[in-house]
LOFIPA-995920 format. One line per 4 residues: their letters; for each residue x, y, z of N, C-alpha, C. Coordinates in Angstrom, 1 decimal. Each point is the difference from the previous one (the first is absolute). Layout:
N
A = X Y Z X Y Z X Y Z ~ ... $
! end
This chain:
238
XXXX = 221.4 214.8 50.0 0.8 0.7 1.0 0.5 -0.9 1.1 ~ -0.7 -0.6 0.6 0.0 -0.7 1.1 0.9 -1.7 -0.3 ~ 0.0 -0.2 -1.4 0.5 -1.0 -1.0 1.5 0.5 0.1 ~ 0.2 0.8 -0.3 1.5 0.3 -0.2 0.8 0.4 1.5 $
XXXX = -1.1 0.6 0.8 0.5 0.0 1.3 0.9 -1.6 0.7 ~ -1.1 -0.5 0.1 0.3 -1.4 0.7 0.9 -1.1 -1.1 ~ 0.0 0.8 -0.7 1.3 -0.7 -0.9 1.3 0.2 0.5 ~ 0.3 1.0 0.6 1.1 0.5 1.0 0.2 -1.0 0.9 $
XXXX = 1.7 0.5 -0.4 0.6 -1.1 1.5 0.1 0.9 1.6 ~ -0.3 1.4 -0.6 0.3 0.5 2.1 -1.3 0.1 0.2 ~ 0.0 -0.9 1.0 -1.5 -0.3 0.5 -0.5 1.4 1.0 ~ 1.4 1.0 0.3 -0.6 1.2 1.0 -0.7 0.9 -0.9 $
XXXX = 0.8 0.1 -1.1 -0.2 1.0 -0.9 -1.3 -0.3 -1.1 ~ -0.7 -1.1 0.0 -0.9 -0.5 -0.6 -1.0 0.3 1.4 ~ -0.1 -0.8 1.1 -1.0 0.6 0.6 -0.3 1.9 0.3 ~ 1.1 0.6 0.0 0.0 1.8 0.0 -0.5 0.5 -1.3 $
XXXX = 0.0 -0.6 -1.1 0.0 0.3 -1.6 -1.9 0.0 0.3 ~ -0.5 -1.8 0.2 -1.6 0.2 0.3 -0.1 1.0 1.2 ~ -0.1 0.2 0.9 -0.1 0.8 1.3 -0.4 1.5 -1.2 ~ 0.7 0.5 -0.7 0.3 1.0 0.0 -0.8 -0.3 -1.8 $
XXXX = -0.2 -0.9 -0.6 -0.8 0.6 -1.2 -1.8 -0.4 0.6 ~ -0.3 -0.3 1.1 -1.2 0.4 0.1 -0.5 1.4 0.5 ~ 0.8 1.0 0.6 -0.4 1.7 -0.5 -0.1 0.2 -1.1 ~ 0.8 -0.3 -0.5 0.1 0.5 -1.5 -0.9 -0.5 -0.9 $
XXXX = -0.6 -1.1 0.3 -1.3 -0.2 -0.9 -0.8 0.2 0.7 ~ -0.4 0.5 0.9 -1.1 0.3 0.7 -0.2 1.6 -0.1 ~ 1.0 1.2 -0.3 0.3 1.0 -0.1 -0.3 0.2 -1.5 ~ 0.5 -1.3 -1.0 -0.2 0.4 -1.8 -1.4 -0.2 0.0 $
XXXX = -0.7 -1.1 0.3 -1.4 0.1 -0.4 -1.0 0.8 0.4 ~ 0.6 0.7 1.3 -1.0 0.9 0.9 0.2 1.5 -0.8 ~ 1.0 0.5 -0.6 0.0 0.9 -0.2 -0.2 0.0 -1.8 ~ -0.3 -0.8 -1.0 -0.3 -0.8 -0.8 -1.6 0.9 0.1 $
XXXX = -0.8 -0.8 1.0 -1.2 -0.4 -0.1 -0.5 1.3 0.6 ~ 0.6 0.5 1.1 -0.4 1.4 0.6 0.2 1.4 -1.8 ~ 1.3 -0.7 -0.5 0.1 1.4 -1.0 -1.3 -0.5 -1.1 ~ -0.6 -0.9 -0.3 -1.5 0.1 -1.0 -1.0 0.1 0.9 $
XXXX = -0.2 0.2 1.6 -0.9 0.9 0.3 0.0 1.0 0.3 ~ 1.3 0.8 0.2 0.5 1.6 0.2 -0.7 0.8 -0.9 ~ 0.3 -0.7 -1.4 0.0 0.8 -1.8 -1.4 -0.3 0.1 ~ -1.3 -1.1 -0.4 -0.7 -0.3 -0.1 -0.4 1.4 1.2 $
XXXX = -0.1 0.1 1.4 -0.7 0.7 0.6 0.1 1.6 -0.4 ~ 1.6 0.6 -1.1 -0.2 0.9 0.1 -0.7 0.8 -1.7 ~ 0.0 -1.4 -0.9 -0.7 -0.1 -0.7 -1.5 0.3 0.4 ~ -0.6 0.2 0.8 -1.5 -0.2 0.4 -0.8 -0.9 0.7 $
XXXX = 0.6 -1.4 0.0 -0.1 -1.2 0.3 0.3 -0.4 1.1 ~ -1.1 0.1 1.0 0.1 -0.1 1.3 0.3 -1.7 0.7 ~ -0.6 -0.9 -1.1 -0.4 -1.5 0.5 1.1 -0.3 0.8 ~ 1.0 -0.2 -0.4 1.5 -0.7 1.0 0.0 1.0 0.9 $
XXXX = -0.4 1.0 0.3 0.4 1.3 1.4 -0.8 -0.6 0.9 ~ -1.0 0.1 -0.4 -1.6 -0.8 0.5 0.2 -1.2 1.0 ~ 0.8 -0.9 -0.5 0.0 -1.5 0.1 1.2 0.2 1.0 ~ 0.8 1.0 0.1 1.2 0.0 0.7 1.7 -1.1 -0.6 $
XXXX = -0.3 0.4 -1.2 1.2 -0.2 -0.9 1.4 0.4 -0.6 ~ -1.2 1.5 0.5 1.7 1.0 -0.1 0.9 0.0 1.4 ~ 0.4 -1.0 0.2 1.0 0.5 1.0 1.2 -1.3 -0.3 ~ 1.0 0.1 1.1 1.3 -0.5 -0.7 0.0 -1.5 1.3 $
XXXX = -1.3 0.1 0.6 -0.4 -1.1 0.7 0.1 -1.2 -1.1 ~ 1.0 -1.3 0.5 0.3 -1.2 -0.9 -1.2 -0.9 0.2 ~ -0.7 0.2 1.0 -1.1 -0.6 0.6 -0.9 -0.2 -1.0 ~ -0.4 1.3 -0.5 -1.2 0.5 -0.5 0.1 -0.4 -1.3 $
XXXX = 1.6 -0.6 -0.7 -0.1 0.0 -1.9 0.7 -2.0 -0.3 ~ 0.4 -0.2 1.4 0.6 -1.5 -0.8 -0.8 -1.1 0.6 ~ 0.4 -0.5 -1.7 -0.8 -1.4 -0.5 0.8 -0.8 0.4 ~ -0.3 -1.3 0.4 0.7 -1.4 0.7 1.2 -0.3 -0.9 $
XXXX = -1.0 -0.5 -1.4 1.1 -0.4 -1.1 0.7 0.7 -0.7 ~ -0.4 1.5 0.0 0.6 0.9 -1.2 1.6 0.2 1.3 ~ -0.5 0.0 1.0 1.2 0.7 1.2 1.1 -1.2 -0.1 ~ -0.8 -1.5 0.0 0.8 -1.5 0.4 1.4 0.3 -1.3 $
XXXX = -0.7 0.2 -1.7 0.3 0.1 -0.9 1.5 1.3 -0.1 ~ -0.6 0.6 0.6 1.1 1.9 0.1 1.2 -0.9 1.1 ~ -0.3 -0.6 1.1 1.3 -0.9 0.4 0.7 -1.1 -0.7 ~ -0.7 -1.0 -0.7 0.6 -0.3 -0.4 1.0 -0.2 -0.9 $
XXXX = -1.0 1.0 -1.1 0.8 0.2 -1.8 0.5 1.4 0.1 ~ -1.0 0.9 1.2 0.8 1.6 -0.9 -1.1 0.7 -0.2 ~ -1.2 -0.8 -0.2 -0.7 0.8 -1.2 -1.5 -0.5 0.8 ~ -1.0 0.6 -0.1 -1.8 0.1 0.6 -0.7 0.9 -0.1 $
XXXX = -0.6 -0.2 1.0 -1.4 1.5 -0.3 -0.9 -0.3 1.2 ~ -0.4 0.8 0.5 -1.0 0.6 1.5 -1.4 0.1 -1.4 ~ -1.3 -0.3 1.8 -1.1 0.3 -0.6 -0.5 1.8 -0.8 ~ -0.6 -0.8 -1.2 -0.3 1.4 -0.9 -0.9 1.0 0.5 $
XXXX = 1.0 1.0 0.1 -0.8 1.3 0.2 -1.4 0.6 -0.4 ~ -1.0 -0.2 0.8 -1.5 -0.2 -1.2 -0.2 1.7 -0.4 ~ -0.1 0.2 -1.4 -0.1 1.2 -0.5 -1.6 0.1 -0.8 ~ -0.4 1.2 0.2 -0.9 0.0 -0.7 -0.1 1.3 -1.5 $
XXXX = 0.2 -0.6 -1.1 0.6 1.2 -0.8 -0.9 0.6 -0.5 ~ -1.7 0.1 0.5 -0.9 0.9 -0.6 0.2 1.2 1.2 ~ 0.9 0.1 0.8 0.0 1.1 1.0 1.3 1.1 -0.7 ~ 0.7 -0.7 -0.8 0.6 0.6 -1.3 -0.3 0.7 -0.7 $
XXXX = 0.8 1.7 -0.3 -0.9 0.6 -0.8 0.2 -0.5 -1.5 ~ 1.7 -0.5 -0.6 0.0 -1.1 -0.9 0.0 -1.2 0.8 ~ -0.9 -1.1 -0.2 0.1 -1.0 0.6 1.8 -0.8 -0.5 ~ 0.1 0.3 -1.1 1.5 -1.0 -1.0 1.0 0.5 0.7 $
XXXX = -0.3 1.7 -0.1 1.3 0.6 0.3 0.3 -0.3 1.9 ~ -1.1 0.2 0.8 0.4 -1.2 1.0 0.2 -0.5 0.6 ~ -0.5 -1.3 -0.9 0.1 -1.1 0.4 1.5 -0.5 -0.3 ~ 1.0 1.1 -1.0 0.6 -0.7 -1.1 1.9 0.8 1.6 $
XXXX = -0.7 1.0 0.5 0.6 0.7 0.9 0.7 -0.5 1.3 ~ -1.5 -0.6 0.6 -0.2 -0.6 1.2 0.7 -1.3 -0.3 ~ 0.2 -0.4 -1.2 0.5 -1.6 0.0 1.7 0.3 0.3 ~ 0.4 0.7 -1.3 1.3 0.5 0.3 0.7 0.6 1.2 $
XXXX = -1.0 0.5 0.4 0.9 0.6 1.8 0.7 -1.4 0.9 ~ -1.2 -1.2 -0.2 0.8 -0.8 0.6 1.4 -0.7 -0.3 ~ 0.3 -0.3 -1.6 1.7 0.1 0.2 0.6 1.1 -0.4 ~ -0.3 0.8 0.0 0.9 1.4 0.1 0.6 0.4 1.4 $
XXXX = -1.0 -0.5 1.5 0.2 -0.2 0.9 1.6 -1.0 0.8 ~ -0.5 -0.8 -1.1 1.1 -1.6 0.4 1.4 0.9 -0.5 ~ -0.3 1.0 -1.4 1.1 0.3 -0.7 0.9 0.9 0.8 ~ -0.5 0.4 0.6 0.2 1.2 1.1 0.9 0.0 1.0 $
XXXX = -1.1 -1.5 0.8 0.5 -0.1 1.2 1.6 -1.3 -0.7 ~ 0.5 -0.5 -1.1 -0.1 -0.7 -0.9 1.7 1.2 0.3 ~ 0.3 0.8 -0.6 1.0 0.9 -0.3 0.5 0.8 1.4 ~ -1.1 0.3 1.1 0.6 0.4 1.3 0.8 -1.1 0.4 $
XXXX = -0.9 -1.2 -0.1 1.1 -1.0 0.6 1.6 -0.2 -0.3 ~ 0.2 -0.1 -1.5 0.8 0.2 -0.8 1.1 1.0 0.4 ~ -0.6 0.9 -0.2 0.7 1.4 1.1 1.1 -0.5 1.2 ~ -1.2 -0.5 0.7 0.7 0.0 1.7 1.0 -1.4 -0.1 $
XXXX = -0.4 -0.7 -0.8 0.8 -1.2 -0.2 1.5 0.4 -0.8 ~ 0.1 0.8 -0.7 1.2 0.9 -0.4 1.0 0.8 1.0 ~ -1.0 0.5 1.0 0.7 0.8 0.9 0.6 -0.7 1.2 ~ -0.9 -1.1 0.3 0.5 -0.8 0.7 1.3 -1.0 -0.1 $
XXXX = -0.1 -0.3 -1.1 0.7 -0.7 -0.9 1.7 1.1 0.3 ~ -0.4 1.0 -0.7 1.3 0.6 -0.2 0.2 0.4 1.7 ~ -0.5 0.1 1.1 0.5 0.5 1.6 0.9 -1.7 0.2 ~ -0.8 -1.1 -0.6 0.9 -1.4 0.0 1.4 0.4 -0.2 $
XXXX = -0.3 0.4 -1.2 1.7 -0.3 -0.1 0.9 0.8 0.2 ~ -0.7 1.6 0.2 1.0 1.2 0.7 0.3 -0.5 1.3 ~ -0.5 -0.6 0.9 -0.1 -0.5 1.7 0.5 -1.2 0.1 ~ 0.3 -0.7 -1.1 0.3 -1.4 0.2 0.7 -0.6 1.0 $
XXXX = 1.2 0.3 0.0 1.4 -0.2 0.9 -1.2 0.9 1.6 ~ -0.4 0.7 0.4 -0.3 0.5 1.2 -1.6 -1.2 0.1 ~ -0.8 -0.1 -1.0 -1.4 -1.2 0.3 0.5 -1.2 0.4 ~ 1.5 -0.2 -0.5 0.0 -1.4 0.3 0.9 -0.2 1.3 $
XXXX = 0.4 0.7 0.9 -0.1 0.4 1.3 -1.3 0.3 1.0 ~ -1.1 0.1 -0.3 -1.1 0.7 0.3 -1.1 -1.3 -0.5 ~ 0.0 -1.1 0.8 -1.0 -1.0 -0.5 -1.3 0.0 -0.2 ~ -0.9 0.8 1.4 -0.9 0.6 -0.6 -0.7 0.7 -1.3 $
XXXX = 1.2 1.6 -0.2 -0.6 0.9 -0.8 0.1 -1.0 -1.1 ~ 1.1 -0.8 0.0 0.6 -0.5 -1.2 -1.1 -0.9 -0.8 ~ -1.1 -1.2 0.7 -1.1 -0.5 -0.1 -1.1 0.8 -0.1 ~ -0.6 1.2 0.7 -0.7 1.0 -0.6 -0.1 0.8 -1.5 $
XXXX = 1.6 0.1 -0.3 -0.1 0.3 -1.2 -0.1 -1.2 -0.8 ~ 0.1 -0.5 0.4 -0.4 -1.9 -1.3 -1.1 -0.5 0.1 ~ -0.9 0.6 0.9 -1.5 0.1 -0.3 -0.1 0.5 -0.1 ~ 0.5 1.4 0.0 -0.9 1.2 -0.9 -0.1 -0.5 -1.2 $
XXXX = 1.4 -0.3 -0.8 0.3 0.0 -1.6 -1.3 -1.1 -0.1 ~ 0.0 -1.3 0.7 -0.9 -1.0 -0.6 -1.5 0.8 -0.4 ~ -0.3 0.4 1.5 -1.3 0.7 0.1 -0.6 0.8 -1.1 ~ 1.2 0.8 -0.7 -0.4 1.2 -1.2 0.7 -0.9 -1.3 $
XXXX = 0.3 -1.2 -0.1 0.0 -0.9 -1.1 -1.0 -0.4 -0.4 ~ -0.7 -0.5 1.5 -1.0 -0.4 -0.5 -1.3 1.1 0.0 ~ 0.1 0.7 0.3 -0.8 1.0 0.0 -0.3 0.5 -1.8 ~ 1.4 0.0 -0.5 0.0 0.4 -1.2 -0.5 -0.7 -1.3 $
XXXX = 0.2 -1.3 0.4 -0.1 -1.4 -0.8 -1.5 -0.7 -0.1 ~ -0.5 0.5 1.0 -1.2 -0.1 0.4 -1.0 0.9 -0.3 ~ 0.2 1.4 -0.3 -1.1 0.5 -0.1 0.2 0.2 -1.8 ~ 1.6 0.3 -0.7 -0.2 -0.1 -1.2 -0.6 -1.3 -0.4 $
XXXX = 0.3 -0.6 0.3 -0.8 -1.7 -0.5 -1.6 0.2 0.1 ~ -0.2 0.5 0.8 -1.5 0.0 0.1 -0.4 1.1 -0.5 ~ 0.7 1.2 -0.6 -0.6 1.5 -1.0 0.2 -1.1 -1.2 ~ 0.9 -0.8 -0.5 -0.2 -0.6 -1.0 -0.8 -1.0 -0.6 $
XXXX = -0.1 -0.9 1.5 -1.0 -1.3 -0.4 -1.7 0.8 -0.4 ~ -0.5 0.9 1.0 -1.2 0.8 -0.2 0.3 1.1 -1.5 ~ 0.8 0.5 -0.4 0.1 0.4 -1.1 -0.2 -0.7 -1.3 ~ -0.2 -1.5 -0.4 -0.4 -1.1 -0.7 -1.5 0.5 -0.8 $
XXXX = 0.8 0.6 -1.2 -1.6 0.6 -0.8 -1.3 -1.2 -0.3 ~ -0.1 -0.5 0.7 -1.0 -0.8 0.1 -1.6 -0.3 1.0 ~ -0.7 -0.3 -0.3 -0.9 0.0 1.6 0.5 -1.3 0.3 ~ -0.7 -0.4 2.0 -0.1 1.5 0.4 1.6 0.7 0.8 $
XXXX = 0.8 0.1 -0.6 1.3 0.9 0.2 -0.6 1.5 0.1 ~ 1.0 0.7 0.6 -0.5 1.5 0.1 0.5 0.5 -1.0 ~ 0.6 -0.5 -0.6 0.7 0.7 -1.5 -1.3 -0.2 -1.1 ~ -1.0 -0.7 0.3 -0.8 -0.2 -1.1 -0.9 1.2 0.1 $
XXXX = -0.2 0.4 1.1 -0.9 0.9 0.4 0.8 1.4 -0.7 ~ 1.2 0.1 0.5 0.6 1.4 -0.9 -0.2 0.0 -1.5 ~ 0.8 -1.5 -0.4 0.1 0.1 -1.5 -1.8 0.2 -1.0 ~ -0.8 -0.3 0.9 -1.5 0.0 -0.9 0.0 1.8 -0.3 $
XXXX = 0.5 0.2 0.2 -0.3 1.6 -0.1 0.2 0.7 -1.6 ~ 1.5 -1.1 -0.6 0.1 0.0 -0.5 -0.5 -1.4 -1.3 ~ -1.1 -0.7 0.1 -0.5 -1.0 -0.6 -1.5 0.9 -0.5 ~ -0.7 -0.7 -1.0 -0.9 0.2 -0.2 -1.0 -0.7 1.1 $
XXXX = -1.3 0.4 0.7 -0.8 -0.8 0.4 -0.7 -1.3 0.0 ~ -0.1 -0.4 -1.5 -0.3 -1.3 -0.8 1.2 -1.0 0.9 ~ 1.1 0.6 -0.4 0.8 -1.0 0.1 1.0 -0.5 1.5 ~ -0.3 1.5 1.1 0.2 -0.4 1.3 -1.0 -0.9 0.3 $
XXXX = -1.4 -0.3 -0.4 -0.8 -0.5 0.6 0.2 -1.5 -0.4 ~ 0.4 -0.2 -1.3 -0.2 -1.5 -0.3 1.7 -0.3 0.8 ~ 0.8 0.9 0.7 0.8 -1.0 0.3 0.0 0.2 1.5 ~ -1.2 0.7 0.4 0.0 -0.3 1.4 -1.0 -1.4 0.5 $
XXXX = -0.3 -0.6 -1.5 -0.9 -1.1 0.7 1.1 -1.0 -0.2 ~ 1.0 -0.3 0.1 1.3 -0.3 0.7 0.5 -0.2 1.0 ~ -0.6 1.0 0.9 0.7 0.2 1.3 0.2 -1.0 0.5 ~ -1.0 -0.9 1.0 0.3 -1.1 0.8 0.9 -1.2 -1.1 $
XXXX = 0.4 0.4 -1.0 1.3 -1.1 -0.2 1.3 0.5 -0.1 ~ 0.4 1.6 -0.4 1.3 0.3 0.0 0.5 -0.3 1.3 ~ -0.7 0.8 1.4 0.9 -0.2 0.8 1.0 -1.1 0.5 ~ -1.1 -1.1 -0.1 0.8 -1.4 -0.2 0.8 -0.7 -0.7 $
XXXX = -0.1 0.5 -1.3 0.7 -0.3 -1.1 1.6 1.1 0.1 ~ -0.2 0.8 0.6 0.9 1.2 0.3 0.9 -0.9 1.2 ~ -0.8 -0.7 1.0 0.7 0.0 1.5 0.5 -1.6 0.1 ~ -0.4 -1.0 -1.7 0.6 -1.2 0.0 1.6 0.1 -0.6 $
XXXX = -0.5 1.1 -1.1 1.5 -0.1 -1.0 0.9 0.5 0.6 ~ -0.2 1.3 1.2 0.4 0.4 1.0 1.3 -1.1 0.9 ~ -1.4 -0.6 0.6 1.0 -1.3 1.0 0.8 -1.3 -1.0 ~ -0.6 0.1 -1.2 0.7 -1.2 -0.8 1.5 0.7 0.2 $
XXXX = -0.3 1.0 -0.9 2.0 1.1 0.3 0.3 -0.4 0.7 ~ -0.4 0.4 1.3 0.9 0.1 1.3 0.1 -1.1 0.5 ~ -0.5 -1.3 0.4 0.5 -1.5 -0.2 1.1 -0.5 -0.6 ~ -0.9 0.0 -1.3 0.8 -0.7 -1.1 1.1 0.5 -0.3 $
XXXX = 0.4 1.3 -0.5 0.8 0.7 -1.0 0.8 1.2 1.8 ~ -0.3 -0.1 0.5 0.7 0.9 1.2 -0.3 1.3 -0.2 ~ -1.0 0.3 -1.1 -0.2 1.9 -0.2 -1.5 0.1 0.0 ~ -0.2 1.2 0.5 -1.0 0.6 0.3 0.5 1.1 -1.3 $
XXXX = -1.2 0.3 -0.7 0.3 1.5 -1.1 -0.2 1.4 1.0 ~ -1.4 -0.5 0.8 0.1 0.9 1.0 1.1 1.2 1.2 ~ 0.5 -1.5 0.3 1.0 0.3 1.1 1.7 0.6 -0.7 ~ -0.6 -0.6 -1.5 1.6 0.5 -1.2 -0.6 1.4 0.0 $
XXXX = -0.6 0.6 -0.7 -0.6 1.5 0.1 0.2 0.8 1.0 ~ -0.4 -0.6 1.7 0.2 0.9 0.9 1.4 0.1 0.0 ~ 1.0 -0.8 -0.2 1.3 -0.2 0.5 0.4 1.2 -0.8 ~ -0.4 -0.1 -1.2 0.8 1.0 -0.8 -0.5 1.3 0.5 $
XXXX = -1.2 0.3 0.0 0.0 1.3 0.4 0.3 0.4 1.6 ~ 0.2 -1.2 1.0 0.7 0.6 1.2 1.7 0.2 -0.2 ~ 0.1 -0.8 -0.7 1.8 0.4 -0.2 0.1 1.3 -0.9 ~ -1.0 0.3 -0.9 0.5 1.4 -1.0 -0.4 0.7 1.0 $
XXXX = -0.4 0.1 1.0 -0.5 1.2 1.1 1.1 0.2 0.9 ~ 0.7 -1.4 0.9 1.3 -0.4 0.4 1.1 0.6 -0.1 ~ 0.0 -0.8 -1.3 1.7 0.5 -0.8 0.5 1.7 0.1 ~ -0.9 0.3 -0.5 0.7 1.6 -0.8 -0.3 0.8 2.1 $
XXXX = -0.7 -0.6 0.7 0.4 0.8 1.2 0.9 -0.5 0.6 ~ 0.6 -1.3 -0.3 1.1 -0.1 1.1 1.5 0.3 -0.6 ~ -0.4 0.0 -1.4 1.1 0.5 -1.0 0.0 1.7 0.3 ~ -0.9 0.5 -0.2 -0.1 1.8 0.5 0.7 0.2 1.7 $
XXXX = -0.1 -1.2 0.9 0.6 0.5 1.4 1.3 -0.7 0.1 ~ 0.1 -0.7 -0.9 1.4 -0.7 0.0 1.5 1.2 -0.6 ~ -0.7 0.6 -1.2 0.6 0.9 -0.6 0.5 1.2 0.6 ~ -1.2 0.4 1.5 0.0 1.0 0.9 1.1 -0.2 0.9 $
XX = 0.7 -0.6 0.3 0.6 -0.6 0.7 1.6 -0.2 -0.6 ~ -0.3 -0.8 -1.0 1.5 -0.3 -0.6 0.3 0.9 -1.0 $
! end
């Protein structure tokens, strides 16, 4: 993220771009890490309530490098929500629950952004001719749009990167539900190599080749969210 930023030639608009994607990753991981202790707590599973986890305090869920990582590629992860799944009346079903809430959360907050970055978008160009009279409002709205770009780009990237049916991804935890036991288990003694093997081929892309698969996924599904609303208020209109 932070790569493509300072690749930019307006150095104002590159400093307001960072200014403004550190809420937004501070706000995706917090609310990430708060939604697998919300579900976990109402599952039965007190441990994250306990420990003071559920809340939307950024304090309380980010990791140095997982947060360093969310600025500069797009993509990370806050410390893990500690669950205990014998407090489960199915322990699989969940554990398989509480994993999912976390990017269903990102997906969420992932498509409001989306939203407001459409509506914003289209007050641009109905007001154009009167914003660009109006220096202020005119710069308020061009932070807003940045602010819910990246708001949107950011949290789908991260419902996606954690959706990775693999351990330890949170998608691995969903998808075992549907696995036999035998066979979740021999590929969770994997874990400590996918993530790395996930977060090299990751940065080789985005170096080498200029793509993130990640950041291609969120794009697509912030623009199919986009399009058809600013095409629906364009239509209202003309």
């Amino acid at each position: 993220m932070l790569f493509s930023l300072l690749s930019g030639g307006d150095i104002k608009l590159t400093i307001i771009s960072i200014l403004l994607t550190l809420p937004v990753v501070l706000i995706a991981l917090s609310f990430h890490e708060a939604s697998h202790a919300f579900v976990a707590h109402k599952l039965g599973d007190r441990t994250a309530y306990n420990l003071g986890r559920m809340t939307f305090n950024p304090l309380k869920h980010i990791d140095p490098i997982g947060f360093l990582c969310m600025l500069v590629f797009g993509y990370g992860w806050a410390k893990p929500v500690p669950i205990n799944t014998r407090n489960f009346k199915n322990p699989r079903r969940g554990m398989a629950l509480t994993a999912i809430a976390g990017p269903i959360s990102n997906l969420l907050l992932g498509a409001i952004s989306a939203v407001l970055f459409a509506i914003v978008s289209f007050m641009n160009m109905l007001y154009a001719p009167q914003l660009a009279t109006m220096g202020l409002m005119s710069n308020v709205m061009n932070v807003l749009m940045i602010f819910f770009y990246f708001g949107g780009m950011m949290n789908f990237t991260l419902a996606v990167f954690n959706m990775i049916p693999l351990p330890p991804f949170d998608g691995s935890r969903f998808f075992s539900l549907f696995l036999p036991k035998k066979w979740y288990f021999s590929i969770m003694k994997y874990e400590r190599y996918t993530m790395i093997i996930v977060l090299v081929i990751s940065m080789l892309c985005t170096r080498i080749f200029n793509f993130s698969p990640f950041s291609f996924v969120a794009n697509k599904l912030f623009y199919a969210i986009v399009r058809p609303i600013l095409n629906l208020l364009l239509q209202s209109i003309f």
